[in-house]
Every structure is written in C-alpha cells, then in structure tokens.
C-alpha positions as CSV (number, residue, x, y, z in Angstrom):
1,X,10.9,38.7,-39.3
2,X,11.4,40.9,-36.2
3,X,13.4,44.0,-36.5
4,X,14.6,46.1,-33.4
5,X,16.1,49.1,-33.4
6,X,18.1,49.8,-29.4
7,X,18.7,48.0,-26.7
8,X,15.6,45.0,-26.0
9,X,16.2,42.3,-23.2
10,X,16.3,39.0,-25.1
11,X,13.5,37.2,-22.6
12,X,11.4,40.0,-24.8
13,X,12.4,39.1,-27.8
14,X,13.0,35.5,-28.0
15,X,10.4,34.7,-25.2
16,X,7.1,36.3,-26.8
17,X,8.3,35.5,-30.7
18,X,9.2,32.5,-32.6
19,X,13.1,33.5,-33.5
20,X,14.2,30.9,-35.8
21,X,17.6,32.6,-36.8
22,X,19.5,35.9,-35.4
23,X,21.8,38.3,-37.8
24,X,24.3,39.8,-35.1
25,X,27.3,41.9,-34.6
26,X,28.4,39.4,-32.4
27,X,28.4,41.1,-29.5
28,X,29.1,38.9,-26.1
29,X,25.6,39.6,-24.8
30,X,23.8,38.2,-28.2
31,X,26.0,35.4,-28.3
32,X,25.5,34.2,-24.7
33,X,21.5,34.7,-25.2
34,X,21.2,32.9,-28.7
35,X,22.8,30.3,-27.1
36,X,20.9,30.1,-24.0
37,X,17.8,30.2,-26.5
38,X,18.9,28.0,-28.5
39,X,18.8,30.1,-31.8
40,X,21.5,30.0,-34.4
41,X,23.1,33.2,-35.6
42,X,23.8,34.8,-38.8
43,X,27.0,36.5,-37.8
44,X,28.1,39.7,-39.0
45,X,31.2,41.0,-37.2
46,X,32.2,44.8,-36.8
47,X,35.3,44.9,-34.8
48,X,37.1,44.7,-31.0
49,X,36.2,40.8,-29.9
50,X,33.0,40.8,-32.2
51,X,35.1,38.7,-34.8
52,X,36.9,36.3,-32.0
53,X,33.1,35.8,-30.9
54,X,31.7,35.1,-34.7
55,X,34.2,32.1,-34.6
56,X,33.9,30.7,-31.7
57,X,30.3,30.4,-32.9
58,X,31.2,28.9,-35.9
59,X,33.2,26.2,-34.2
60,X,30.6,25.7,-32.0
61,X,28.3,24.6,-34.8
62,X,25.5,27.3,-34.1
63,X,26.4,30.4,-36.4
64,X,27.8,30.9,-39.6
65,X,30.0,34.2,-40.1
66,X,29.5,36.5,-43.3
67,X,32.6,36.2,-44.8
68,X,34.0,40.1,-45.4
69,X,35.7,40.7,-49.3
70,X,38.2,43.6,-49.0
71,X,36.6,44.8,-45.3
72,X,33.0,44.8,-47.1
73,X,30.1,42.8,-46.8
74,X,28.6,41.4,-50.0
75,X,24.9,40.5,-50.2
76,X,26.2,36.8,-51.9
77,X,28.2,36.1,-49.1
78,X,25.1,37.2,-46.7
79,X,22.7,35.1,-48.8
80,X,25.2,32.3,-48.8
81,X,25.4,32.5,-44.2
82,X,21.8,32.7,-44.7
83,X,21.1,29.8,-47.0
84,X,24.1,27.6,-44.6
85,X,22.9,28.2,-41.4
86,X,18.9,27.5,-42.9
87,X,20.2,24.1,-44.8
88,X,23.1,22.9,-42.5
89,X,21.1,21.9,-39.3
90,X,22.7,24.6,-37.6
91,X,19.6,24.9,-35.4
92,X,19.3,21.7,-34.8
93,X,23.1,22.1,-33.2
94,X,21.8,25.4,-31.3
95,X,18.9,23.7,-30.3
96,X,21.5,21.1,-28.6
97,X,23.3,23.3,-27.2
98,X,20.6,25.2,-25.6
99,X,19.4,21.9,-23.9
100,X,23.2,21.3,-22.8
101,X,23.2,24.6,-21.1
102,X,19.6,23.9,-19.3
103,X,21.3,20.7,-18.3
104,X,24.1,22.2,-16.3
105,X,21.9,25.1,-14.9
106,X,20.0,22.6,-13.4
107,X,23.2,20.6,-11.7
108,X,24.0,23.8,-10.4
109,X,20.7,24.4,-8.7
110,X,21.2,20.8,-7.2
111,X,24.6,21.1,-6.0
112,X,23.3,24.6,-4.1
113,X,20.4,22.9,-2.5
C-alpha cells in the first residue's frame, strides 16, 4: 500500500508503483488520472462536484462509491467498496477504459500529423 500525504503528480505515483486500487475524494484530477491509468477507485466523496464525480465513476464501471449513513462513513460500507471493486472486475473495466483512452490519443496524434 502507498500512502501520500500532499500534492504528488500521478506519473510519480502510478508510473514507479504497482497501484492496483485508489481510495479518493474524487477530485476531477484523480479521476481523470485513474482513468488514464487505468486503476479503479475506491471513492469516497467530500462535497462541491466530488459526489457528481464518485458517480459518474460508478456508471462508468471503474469505481465504487462508499455509501455515506447519516453524512458518516462506516468502515462496513468501506470494507463492502473495497471487497466490490476487488471481486467485481472493476479493474478489468478500468483497465478497458484506460486502453480506450490510449486509443483515441493516438487518433489524435494521427489526425495532427
């Protein structure tokens, strides 16, 4: 497990280590980056877009979202995002996604040429 505290760039992070799984705020620059990774994300949503962005990864297929009881976080429901997004081939789905991405960065690079 790899534990940051601050700001890191993600070519850091996910570049020199073998990230299997992320547990995020959801913030639009750990979204974008887990995707472009291909690394699925725990998602644990404070506030502001953070909780539009948790869902969009869950529709996605790539994330799961900690579901909140009363505005709190339980450690069952964390264990229970943890154990889904492990078991439910949720990487598998990031990893797809990741490739999808790579796919359309290289049209773009052909189209420029």
């Amino acid at each position: 497990m790899v534990c940051r505290e601050g700001r890191r760039e993600w070519d850091d992070s996910f570049g020199r280590h073998n990230v299997g799984r992320l547990v995020s705020h959801c913030g639009w620059s750990s979204v974008l980056e887990s995707m472009n990774f291909g690394v699925p994300i725990i998602a644990m949503p404070i506030h502001l877009d953070k909780p539009f962005n948790a869902r969009l990864l869950e529709e996605l297929g790539v994330g799961v979202e900690v579901k909140k009881t009363g505005g709190s976080l339980r450690r069952e429901e964390v264990a229970k995002a943890i154990k889904d997004v492990v078991e439910n081939n949720i990487g598998r789905k990031a990893m797809e996604l990741r490739d999808n991405i790579g796919k359309r960065d290289d049209q773009e690079r052909w189209v420029g040429e």
